[in-house]
N, C-alpha and C positions, 0 to 999 in steps of 0.2 A: 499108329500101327496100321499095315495095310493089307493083313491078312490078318487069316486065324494062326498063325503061327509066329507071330510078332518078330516078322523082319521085311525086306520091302519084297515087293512081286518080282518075281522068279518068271522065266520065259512059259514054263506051262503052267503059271498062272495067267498069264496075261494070254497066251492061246486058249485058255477056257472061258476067258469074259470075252473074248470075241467071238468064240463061238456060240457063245451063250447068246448074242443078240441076234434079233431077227432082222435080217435087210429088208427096209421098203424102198426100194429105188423111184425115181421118177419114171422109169422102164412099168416098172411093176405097178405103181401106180396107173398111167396112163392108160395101159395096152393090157394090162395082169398078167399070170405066170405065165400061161399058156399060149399066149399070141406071139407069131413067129420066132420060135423057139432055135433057129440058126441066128437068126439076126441077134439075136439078145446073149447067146452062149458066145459065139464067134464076131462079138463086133472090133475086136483089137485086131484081128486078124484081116475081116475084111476092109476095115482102117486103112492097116499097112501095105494092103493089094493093090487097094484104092491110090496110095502114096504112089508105091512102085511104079502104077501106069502113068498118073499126072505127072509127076517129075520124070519120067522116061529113064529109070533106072533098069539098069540090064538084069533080067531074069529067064533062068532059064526053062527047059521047058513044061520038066517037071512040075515047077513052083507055077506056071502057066497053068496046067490044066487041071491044077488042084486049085490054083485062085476062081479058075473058067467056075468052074462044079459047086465051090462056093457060094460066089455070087448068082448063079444061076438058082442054086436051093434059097439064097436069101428073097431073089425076087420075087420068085414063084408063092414063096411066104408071106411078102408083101403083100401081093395081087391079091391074094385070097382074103387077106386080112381084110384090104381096103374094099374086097366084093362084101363081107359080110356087114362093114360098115355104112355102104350105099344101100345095099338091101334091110337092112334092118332100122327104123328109124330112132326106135328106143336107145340100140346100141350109141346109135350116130348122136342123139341126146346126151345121152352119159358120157361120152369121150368131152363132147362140146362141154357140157358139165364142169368135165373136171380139170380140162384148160382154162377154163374159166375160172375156177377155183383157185387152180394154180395160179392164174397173172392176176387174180385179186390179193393173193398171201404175198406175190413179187411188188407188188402196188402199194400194200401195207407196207412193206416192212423199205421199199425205197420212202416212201411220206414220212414213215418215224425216223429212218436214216437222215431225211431233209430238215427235218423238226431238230434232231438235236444236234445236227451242225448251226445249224440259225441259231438255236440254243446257247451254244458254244462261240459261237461270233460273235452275241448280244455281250455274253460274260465277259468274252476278253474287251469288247469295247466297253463294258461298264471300268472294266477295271486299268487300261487305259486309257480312258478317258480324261483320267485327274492326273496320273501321270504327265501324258500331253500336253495338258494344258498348262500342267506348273512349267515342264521346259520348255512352252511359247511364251511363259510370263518371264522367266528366268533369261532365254535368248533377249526379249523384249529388253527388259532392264540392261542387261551386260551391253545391248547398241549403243543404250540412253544413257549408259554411265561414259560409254569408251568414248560417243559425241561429247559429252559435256565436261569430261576431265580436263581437257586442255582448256579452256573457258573456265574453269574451276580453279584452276591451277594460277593461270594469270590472276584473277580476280583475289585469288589469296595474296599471291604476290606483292598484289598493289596496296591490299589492306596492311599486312605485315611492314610498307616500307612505311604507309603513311602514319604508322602507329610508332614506327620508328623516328619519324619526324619529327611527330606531335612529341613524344616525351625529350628530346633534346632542345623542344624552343624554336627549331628553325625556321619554324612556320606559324606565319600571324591567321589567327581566326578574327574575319569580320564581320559587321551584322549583320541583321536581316535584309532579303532582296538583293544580296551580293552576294557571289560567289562563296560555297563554304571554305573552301581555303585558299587562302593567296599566294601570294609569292614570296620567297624567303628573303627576309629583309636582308638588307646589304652590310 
């Protein structure tokens, strides 16, 4: 059951567990709530402005001087940011801090990603391994039997006639130092 009501979650239930939780963004992390506060509410926006001008899509003029206004409050926001982090060195410590922080947690968790794929490489070649080898032993054989059947084959052949031979008489056996079998008497 997935409520207190014993049936699955309903849409305003799942709108209350999200609202229930706090976002820590990397925004909010890095910069906290307060630092430039157009750039962080309006960054989808200044995104798509951003788009509009690089790929030279036609806009008019309106959407022009509300993108202008925009990006102008963002930079302006920027600038101030970046004066408080030049001037202050503590500030400029903490940021540095906590990028560092962050590409040590990126550096973790890429090393344990590297770890259990080697992990997972080892296993499948453990377990491959004997696999492999039986069908190079198996290939091996199937060459060594396919050369040697015909050779096997004759060799039967000759045994089978001269056994045939031998039991009707046709053929004299003489002694030692001669030939084991001779020529079939006349």
């Amino acid at each position: 059951m997935l409520n207190d009501r014993n049936r699955q979650f309903e849409k305003a239930d799942l709108i209350r567990q999200i609202e229930s939780v706090s976002e820590e963004t990397v925004w909010i992390e890095l910069f906290g709530m307060d630092a430039m506060p157009t750039m962080a509410r309006e960054h989808d926006l200044i995104r798509s402005c951003r788009n509009d001008v690089m790929h030279m899509h036609p806009i008019n003029r309106e959407s022009f001087l509300k993108a202008r206004r925009l990006v102008i409050r963002a930079t302006t926001e920027i600038e101030a940011y970046a004066e408080t982090l030049t001037g202050d060195q503590k500030a400029l410590g903490d940021y540095s801090e906590k990028m560092l922080s962050s590409l040590e947690t990126f550096t973790s968790i890429s090393e344990q990603l590297n770890e259990t794929i080697r992990m997972m490489t080892d296993s499948l070649a453990n377990v491959y391994a004997p696999v492999l080898a039986m069908e190079a032993t198996n290939n091996a054989v199937s060459k060594l039997v396919a050369v040697l059947n015909p050779s096997l084959n004759s060799v039967s052949t000759i045994v089978d006639g001269l056994r045939a031979a031998d039991t009707c008489g046709s053929v004299e056996k003489v002694g030692v130092g001669a030939s084991r079998w001779a020529r079939p008497l006349p």
